[in-house]
N, C-alpha and C positions, 0 to 999 in steps of 0.2 A: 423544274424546281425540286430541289432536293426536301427526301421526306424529314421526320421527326425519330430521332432516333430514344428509344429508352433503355436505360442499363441498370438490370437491378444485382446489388452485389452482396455477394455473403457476409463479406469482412470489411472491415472500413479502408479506406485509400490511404495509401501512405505516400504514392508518388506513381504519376502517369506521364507515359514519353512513347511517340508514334516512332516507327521505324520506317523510315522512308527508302526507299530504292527507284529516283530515278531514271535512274538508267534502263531498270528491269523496266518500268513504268516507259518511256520513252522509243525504246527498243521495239515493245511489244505494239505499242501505237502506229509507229513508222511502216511496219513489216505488215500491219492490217491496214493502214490507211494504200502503201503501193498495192499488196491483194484486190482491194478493192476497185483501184485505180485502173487493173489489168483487169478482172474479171467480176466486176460488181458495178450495178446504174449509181448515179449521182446519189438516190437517196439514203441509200447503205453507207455511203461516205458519209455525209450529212448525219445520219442515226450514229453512230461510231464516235463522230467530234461530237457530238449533244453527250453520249454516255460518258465520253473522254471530260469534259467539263464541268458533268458533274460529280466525276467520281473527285476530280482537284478541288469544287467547289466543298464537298463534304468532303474531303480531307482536309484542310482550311479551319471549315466548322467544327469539327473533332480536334486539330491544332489546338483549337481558342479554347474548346471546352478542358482541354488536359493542362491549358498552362492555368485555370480559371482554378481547376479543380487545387492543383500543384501550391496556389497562391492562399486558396483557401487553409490546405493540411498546412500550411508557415506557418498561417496565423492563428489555428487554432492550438496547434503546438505551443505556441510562446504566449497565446491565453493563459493554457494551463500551467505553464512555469511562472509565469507572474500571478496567476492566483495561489499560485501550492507556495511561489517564495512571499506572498503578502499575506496570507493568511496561515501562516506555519504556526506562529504562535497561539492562535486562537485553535489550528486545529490540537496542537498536542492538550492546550489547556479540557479542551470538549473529549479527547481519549482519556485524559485524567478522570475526567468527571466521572464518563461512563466507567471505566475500572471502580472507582471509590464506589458507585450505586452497587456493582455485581457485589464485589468485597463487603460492602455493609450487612448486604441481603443475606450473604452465605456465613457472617458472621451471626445474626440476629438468628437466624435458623439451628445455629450450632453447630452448623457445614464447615466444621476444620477443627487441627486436631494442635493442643496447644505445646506440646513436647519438641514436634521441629521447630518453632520459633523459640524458646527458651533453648535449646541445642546451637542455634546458631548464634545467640549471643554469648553463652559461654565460650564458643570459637574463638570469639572477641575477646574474651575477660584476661588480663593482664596475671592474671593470678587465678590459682583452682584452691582458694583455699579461704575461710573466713566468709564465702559468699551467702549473699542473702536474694534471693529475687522473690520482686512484688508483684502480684499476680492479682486480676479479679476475683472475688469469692467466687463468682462463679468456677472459673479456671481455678481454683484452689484445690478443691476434692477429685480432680482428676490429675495435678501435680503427687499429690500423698498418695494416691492410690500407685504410682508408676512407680514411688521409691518405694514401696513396699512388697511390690510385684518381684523388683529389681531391688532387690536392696544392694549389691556390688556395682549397679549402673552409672550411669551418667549422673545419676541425680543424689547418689549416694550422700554426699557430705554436702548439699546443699540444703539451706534453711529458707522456706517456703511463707510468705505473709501474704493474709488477706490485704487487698488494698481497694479500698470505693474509688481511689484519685484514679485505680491504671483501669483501662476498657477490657470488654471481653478477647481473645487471640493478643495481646499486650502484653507485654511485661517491662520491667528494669532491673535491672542488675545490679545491687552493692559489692563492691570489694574492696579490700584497703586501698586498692590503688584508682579508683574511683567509679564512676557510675557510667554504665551503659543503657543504653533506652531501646526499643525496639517499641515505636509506635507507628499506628498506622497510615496515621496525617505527616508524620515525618517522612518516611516514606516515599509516600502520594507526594511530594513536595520534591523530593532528591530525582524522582522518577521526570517529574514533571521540570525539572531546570536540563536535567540531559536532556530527555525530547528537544526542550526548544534551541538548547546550542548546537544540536545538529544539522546538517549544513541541506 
């Protein structure tokens, strides 16, 4: 009777295939079964085909367990492709989320600095001239401090308004040729429509 084999593995299976030889297997049986036949009693033959059948019987049972194994990594494979393509949507929505919580947190803290987001809307601005950007009171006294630091800067000819309507790291942009936004629920929104068209 063939023992109980256990296999403990470092890494997860990704694919098992026994190599068989036999010939070599065959060969080697033949050539110790005549040995025997010439110079060994009956029961040494007899022990020899018992070993011989069980090593085919556990090779067999190692067969079944590698195709068993093989059949398993398919399908847990194509588990995880049908839950990552069924729930794609739901997972970019839940990255959203989490982003917006960190984002809020290091806003409310005052963890960011409001001159690169006013910077890259002017990137945007159609015109560098006549602008107006609305800014939080709070973000206000640290816009007038930067043109005043810099007064040939970036912010030079720009005209600064408190506004209750825009949040704190927000702004918008007037210019004759019209208005730019840079809010952070818009954003959160553009960020979260690519995630889910992604394939």
């Amino acid at each position: 009777m063939a023992g109980t084999f256990t296999v403990n593995l470092l890494k997860p299976v990704t694919s098992v295939s026994i190599i068989e030889d036999h010939k070599v297997l065959q060969n080697d049986t033949s050539t110790t079964v005549e040995q025997c036949n010439n110079s060994q009693p009956a029961s040494a033959i007899e022990t020899q085909l018992s070993l011989k059948q069980d090593l085919h019987q556990q090779k067999a049972e190692l067969k079944q367990v590698c195709q068993t194994l093989n059949n398993l990594v398919d399908k847990l494979n194509k588990f995880y492709s049908d839950v990552l393509s069924t729930h794609k949507e739901q997972i970019a929505k839940l990255s959203i989320e989490i982003a917006r919580k960190i984002l809020m947190q290091k806003v409310h803290k005052g963890d960011y600095e409001i001159e690169p987001i006013i910077e890259e809307v002017l990137k945007n601005a159609p015109a560098h001239q006549e602008l107006v950007v609305h800014v939080s009171p709070t973000d206000l006294a640290q816009c007038q401090k930067t043109q005043q630091d810099d007064p040939n800067g970036a912010f030079a000819s720009i005209k600064f308004v408190a506004d209750t309507n825009i949040g704190r790291a927000e702004c918008l942009l007037e210019s004759p040729k019209g208005i730019i936004k840079s809010f952070i629920e818009e954003h959160m929104e553009r960020i979260s429509e690519a995630l889910s068209k992604m394939e």
